[in-house]
C-alpha positions as CSV (number, residue, x, y, z in Angstrom):
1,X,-48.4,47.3,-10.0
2,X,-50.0,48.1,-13.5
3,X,-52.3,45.2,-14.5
4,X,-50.9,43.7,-17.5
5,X,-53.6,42.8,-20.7
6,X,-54.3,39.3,-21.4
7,X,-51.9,37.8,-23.6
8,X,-53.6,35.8,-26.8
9,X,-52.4,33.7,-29.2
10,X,-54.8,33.0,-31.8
11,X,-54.5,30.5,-34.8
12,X,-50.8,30.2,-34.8
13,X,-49.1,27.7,-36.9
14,X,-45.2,27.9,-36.3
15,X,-42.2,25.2,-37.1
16,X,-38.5,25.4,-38.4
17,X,-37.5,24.7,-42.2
18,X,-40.8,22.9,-44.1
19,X,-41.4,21.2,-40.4
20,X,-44.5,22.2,-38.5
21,X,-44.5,22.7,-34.6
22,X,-47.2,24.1,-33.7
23,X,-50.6,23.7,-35.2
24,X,-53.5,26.0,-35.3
25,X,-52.2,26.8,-31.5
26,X,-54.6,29.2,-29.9
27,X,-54.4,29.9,-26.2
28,X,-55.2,33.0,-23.4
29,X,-53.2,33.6,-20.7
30,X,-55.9,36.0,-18.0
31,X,-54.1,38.5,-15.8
32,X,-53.1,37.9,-12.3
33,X,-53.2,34.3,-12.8
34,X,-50.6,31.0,-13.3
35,X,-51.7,29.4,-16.8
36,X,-50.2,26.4,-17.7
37,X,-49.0,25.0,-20.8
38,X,-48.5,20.6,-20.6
39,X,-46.4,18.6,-22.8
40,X,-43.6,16.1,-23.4
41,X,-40.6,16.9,-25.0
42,X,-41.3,17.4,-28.9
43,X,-45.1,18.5,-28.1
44,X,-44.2,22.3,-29.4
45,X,-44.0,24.0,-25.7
46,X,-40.8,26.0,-26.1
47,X,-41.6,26.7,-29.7
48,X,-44.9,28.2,-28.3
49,X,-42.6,30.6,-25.9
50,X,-40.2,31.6,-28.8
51,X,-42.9,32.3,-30.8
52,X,-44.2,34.7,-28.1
53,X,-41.0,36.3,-27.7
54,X,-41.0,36.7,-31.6
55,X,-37.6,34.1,-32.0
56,X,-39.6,32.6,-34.1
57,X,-42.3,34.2,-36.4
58,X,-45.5,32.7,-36.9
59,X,-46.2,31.1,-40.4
60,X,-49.8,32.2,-39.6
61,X,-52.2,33.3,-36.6
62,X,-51.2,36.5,-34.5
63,X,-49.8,37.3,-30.8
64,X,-51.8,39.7,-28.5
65,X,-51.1,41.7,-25.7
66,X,-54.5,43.1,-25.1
67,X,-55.5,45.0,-28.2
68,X,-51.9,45.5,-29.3
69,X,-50.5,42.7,-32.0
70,X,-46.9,42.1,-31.0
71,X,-46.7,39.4,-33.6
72,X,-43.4,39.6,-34.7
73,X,-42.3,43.0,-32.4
74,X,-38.1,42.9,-32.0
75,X,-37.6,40.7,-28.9
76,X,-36.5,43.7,-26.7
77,X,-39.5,45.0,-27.4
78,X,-41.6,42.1,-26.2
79,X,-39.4,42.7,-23.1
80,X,-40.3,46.3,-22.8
81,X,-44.0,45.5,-23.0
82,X,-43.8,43.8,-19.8
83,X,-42.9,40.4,-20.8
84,X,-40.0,38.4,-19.1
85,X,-38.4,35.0,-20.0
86,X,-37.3,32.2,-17.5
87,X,-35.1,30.2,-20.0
88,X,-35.4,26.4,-20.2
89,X,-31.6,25.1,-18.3
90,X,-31.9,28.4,-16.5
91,X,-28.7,30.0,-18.5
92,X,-27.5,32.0,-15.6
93,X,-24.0,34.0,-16.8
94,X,-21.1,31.4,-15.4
95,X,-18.3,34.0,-14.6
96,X,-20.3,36.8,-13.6
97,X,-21.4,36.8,-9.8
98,X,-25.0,36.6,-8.3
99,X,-25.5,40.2,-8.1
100,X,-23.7,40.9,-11.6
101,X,-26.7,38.3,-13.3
102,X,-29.2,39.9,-11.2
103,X,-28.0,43.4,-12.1
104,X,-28.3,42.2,-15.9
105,X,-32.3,42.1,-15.8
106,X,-32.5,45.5,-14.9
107,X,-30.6,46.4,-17.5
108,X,-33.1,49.0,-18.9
109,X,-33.8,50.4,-15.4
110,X,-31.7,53.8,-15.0
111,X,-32.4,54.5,-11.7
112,X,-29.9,53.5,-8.6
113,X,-32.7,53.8,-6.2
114,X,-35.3,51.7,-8.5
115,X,-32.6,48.7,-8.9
116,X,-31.7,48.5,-4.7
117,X,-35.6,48.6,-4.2
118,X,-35.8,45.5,-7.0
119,X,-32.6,43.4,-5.3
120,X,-33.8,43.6,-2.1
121,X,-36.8,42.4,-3.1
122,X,-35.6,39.7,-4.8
123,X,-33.0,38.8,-1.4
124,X,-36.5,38.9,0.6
125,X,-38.0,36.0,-1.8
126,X,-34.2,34.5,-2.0
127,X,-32.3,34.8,1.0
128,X,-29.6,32.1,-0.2
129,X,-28.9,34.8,-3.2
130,X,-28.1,37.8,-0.3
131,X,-25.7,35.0,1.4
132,X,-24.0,34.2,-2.3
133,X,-24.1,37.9,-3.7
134,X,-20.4,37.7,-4.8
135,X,-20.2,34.1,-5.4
136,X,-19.5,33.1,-9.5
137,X,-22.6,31.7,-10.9
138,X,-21.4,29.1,-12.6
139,X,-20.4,27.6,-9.1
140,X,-23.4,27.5,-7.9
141,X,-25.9,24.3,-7.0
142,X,-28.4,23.4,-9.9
143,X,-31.5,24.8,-7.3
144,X,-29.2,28.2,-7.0
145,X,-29.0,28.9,-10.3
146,X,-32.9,28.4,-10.4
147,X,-33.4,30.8,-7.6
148,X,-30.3,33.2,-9.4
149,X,-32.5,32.4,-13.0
150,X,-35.5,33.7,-11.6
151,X,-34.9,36.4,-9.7
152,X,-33.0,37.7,-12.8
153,X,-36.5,38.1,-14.2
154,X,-37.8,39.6,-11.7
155,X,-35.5,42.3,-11.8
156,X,-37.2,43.6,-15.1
157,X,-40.2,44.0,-12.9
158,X,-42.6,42.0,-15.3
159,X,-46.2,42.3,-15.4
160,X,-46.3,38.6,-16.7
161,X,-43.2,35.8,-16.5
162,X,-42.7,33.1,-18.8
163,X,-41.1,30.4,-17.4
164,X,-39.7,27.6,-19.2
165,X,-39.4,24.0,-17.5
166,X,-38.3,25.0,-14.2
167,X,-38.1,21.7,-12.5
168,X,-35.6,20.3,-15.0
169,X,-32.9,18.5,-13.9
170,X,-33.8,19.9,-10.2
171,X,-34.4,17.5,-6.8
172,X,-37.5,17.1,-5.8
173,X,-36.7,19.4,-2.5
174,X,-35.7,22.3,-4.9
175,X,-38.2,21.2,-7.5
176,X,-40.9,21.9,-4.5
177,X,-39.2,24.9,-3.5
178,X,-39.3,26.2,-6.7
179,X,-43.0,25.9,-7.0
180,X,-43.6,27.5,-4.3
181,X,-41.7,30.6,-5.4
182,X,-43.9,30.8,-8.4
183,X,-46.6,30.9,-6.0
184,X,-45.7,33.5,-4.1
185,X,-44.3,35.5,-7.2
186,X,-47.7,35.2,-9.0
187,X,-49.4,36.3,-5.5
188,X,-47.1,39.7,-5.7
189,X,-49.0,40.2,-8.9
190,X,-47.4,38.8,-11.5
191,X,-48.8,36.6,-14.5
192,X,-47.1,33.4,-14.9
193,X,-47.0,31.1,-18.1
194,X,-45.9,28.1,-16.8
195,X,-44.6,25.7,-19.5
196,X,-43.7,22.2,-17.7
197,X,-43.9,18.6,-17.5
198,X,-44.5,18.1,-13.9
199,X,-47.8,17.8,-14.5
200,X,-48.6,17.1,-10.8
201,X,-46.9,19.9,-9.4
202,X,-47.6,21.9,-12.1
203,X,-52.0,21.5,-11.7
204,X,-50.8,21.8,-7.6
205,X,-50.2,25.4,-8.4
206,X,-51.9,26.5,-11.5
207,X,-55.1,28.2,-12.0
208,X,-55.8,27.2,-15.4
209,X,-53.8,25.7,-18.7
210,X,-54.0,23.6,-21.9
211,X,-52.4,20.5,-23.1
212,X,-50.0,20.8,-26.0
213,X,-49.7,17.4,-28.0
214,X,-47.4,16.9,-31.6
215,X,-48.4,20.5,-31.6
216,X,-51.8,20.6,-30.8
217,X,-53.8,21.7,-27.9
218,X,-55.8,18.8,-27.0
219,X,-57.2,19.5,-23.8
220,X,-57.7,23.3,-21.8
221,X,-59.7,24.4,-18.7
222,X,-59.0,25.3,-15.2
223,X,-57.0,22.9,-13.1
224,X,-59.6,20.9,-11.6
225,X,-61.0,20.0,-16.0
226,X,-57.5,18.8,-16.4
227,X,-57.3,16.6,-14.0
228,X,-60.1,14.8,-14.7
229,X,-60.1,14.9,-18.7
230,X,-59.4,11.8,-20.5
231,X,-56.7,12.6,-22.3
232,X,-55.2,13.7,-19.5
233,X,-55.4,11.4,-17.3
234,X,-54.2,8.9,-20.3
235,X,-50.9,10.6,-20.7
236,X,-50.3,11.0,-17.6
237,X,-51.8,9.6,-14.6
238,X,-52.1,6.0,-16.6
């Protein structure tokens, strides 16, 4: 597999109306790893993805991919650059089946041969999906539609995934189960962006990250920095 170019953001201030979300936001995601991004809810995380995906444009600062500037590149063009989107509440398509959604992330792949090569490796990393294949998707469990969510992306064949609060609204078995697939995804050699709040499954399986706060990063290092920085450990361990 190609080896995708770091992604950068540098010095990016970003927010809706005269509201500012993010602030000065500058962060590097290394290649072949699981980078982490940490925050509550309001803290800027998703406006940090959109703002990668160019759904929202930067008021200031610049996105990189390598030495390229995608800042502001048309979202399908972000996508062709190797980038892929796990949406926050998974937004599988209700009425279409498993392998209808999963045949919609290769939607720019031509070849017949290419997209049974992708599926099956996406059945081998979710065997409940083979079992399900012509089941609706809006009938599935929460935890399918994770699995159905994700190996949507992976049927784009990204060089790096950006995956939006994966554990919400999940039990903890499928919350674990989860994790471990971005393990095992990331170990195929795919980059992960990992925006959650799970902070403790999160640093179980991340390599490195930064703490978001009111739109601020306020804390980054590898795994091992996090847990034992101050601010941290403040907002979340107690």
């Amino acid at each position: 597999m190609r080896q995708l170019p770091e992604l950068r953001l540098e010095n990016i201030h970003a927010g809706y109306d005269k509201a500012d979300v993010l602030i000065d936001v500058s962060i590097r995601v290394p290649p072949g790893k699981i980078t982490c991004i940490l925050g509550s809810n309001g803290s800027g995380k998703t406006t940090l993805i959109r703002t990668i995906l160019s759904l929202t444009e930067p008021r200031a600062g610049k996105v990189w991919l390598g030495e390229r500037d995608i800042t502001g590149l048309p979202t399908h063009l972000v996508n062709e650059a190797g980038i892929a989107c796990i949406p926050e509440g998974r937004k599988v398509f209700p009425k279409m089946t498993v392998q209808e959604n999963l045949h919609v992330g290769a939607y720019r792949e031509k070849s017949k041969a290419v997209i049974r090569s992708r599926l099956e490796q996406v059945y081998d990393i979710f065997p409940r999906l083979k079992e399900r294949t012509d089941q609706l998707g809006g009938t599935m469990s929460g935890g399918e539609q994770a699995m159905l969510s994700i190996g949507r992306g992976l049927m784009a064949a990204p060089q790096l995934m950006l995956i939006d609060e994966p554990s919400l609204g999940l039990s903890p078995l499928f919350v674990k189960e989860t994790f471990s697939v971005i393990q095992r995804i990331n170990e195929l050699g795919v980059t992960v962006l990992l925006v959650e709040q799970n902070v403790h499954q999160t640093l179980a399986v991340a390599h490195c990250g930064y703490v978001l706060m009111q739109g601020k990063v306020v804390a980054h290092g590898d795994t091992e920095q996090l847990r034992t920085n101050p601010e941290v450990q403040q907002a979340y361990f107690g």
